[in-house]
N, C-alpha and C positions, 0 to 999 in steps of 0.2 A: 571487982572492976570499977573503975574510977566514970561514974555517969555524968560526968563535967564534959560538957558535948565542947560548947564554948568560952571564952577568957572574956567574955565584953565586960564581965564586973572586975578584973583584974585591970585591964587595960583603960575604963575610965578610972580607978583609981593611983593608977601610976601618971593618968594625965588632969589627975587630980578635979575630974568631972565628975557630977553625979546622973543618975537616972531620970531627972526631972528634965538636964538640961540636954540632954540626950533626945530624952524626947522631943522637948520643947525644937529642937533642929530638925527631925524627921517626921515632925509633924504628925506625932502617933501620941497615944495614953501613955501616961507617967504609970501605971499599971502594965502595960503591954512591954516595956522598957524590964521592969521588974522580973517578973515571967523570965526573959533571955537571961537575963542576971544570976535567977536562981538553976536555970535551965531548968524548967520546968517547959516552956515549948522554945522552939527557935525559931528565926528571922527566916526569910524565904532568901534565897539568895540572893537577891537585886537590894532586898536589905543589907544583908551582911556588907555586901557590898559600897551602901549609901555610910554604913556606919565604918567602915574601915576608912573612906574619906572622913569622914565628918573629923573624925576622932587623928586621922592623920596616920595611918599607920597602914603595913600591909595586912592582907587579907586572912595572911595564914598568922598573924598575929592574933586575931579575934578566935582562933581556933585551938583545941588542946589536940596539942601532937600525941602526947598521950595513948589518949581516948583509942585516933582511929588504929593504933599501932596495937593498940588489946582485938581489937575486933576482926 
């Protein structure tokens, strides 16, 4: 089963951003950014959220269709 919860590292690299600046926008650790990226833990939702503006995109964009469709 595919454990890629979230696409935030696909999605800043389609909009050609990295994790520092990511952060640097939501006002969190360039370490804490890294973490969602690798999914190793995930955003709380009002996150997810802040970063689907940030980055411009819809919601279920920062998410693997995937994933919830095995579970």
């Amino acid at each position: 089963m595919d454990k890629d919860i979230n696409r935030i590292k696909v999605v800043l690299a389609e909009k050609k951003r990295t994790n520092k600046w990511l952060a640097e926008q939501l006002g969190c650790a360039p370490t804490t950014v890294s973490k969602w990226c690798t999914n190793v833990c995930q955003p709380t939702m009002e996150t997810y959220l802040k970063i689907a503006k940030t980055l411009e995109v819809e919601l279920d964009d920062l998410l693997n269709k995937k994933y919830f469709e095995s579970i």
